[in-house]
C-alpha positions in Angstrom: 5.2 -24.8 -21.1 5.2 -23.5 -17.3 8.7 -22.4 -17.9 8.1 -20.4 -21.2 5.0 -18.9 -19.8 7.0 -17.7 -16.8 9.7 -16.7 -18.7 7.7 -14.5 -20.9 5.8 -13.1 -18.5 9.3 -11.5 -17.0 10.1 -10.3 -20.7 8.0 -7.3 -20.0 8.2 -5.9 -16.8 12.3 -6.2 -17.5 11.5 -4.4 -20.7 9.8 -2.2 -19.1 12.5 -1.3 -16.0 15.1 -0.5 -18.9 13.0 2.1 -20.3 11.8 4.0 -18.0 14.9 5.9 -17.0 15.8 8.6 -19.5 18.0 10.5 -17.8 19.3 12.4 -20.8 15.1 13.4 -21.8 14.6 14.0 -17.9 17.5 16.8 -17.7 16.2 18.5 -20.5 12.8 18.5 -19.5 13.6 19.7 -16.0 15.8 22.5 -17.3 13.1 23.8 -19.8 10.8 23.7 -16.7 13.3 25.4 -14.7 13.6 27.9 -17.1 9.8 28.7 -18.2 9.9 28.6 -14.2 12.4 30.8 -13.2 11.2 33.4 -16.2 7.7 33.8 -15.0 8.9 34.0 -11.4 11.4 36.6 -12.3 8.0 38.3 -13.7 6.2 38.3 -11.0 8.6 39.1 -8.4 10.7 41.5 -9.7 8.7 44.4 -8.7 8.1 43.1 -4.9 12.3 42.4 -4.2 11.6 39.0 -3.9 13.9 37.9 -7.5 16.9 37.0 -5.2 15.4 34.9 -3.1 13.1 33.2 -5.7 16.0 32.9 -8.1 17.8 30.8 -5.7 14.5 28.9 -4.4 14.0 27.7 -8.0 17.7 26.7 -8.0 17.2 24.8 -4.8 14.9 22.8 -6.1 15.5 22.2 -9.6 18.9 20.4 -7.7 17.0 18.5 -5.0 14.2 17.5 -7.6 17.2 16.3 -10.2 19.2 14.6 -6.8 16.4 12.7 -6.2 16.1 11.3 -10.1 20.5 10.7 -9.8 19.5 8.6 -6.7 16.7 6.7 -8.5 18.8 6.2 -11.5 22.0 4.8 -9.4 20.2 3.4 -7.1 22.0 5.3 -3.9 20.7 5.5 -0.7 18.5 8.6 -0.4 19.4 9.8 2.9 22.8 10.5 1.5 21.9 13.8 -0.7 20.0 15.5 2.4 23.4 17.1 4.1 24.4 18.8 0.4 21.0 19.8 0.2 20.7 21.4 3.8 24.0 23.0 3.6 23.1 24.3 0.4 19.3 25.9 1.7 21.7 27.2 4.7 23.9 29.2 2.4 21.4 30.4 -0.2 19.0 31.6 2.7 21.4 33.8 4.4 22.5 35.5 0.8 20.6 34.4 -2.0 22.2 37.0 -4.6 26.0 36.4 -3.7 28.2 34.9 -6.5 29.8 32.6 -3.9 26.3 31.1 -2.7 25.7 29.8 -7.2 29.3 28.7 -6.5 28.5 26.3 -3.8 25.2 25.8 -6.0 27.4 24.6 -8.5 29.4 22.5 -5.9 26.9 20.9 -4.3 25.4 19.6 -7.8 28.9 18.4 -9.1 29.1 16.7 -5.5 25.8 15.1 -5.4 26.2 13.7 -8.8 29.8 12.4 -8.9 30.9 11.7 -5.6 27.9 10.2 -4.2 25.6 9.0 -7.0 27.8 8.2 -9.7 31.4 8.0 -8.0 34.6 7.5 -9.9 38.0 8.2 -9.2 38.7 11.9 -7.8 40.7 12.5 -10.9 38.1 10.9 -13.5 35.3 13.3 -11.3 36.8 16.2 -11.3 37.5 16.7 -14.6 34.0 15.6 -15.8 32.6 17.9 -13.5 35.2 20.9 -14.4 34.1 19.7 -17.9 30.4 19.4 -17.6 29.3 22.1 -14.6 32.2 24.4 -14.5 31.4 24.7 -18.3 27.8 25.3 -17.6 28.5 27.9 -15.1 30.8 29.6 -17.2 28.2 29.8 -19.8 25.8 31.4 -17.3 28.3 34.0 -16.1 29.1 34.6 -19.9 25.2 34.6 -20.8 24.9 37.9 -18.4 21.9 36.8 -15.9 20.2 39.7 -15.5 16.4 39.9 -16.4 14.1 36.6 -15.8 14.3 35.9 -19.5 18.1 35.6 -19.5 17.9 33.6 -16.6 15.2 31.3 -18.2 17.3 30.8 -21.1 20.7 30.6 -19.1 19.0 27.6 -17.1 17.6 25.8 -20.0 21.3 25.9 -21.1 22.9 24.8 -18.3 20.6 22.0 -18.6 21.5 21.2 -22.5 24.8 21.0 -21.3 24.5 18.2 -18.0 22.4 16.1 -20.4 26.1 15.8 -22.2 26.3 13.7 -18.3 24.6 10.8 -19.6 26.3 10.8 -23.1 29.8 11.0 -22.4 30.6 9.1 -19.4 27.6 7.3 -18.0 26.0 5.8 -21.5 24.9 3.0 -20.1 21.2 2.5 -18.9 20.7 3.4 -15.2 18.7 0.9 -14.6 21.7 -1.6 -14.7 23.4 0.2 -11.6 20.1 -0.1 -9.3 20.0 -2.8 -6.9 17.8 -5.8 -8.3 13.9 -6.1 -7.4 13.0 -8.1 -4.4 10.0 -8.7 -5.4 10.7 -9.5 -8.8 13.5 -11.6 -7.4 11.3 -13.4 -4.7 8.7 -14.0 -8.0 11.8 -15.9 -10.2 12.7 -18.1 -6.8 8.6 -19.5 -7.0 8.7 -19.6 -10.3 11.6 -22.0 -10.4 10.8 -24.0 -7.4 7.5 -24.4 -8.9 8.9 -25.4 -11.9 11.0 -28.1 -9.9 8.0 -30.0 -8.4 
């Protein structure tokens, strides 16, 4: 009796780690925000010359805000995204509107999320990266950013196509790849020495 009561009293909060990661609703959902974000920022900064340097901002964090959710999902370390990240605010500060600067935007992303997150061989990343991001920035250059509604739409794109990330080559649920719950753990070890006297 002690045994099933324990047992299904796990049932749900396992249940419930496997279903709160949806990486595939979360990228969508982060690049419609990015979008409607980068759109009404283009709006109201257009006339002041600020649209280069808010362009990029938005871009900055849209990729630290979705390197945080790859970390949470694989269950990397978190200090391990913070150089990318730096190198990337470095860059983008000094020239916010070169092409080269979305390049190493683009980069960085592909970097965060294959090689550190969710590493597989170099060969295996780089073509679903050259797949997956290289086809999303060729989209953008093809879409023609140049108002803030092209570039809302043109992010909300780009983010259609890394949700094709979780579909194609990382289907299974994220929450299998983090490490295990101590406390959860350190709650089964009572349980069964409890269940032993």
């Amino acid at each position: 009796m002690g045994a099933y009561a324990a047992q299904g009293g796990r049932e749900p909060r396992e249940g419930d780690m496997n279903t709160n990661h949806q990486p595939v609703r979360t990228t969508l959902f982060l690049g419609g925000l990015g979008g409607l974000a980068c759109g009404l920022a283009g709006w109201a900064g257009a006339g002041w010359g600020l649209w280069p340097w808010m362009s990029f901002g938005i871009t900055w964090c849209l990729i630290a805000v979705y390197a945080l959710m790859l970390v949470r999902w694989s269950g990397r370390s978190l200090p391990a995204v913070f150089f990318p990240m730096l190198v990337l605010a470095g860059v983008g500060g000094a020239m916010p509107t070169a092409g080269l600067t979305f390049g190493l935007a683009l980069a960085i992303f592909s970097w965060i999320r294959s090689g550190i997150c969710y590493p597989r061989s170099v060969f295996l990343s780089l073509v679903r990266e050259a797949i997956l991001c290289g086809g999303g920035g060729l989209c953008l250059m093809l879409w023609g950013l140049s108002t803030p509604v092209s570039w809302g739409l043109g992010i909300w794109l780009f983010g259609l196509i890394q949700a094709l990330f979780f579909i194609l080559f990382e289907p299974a649920s994220p929450s299998a790849a983090r490490p295990r719950d101590p406390f959860d753990h350190a709650l089964q070890r009572i349980e069964a020495l409890l269940e032993d006297h």
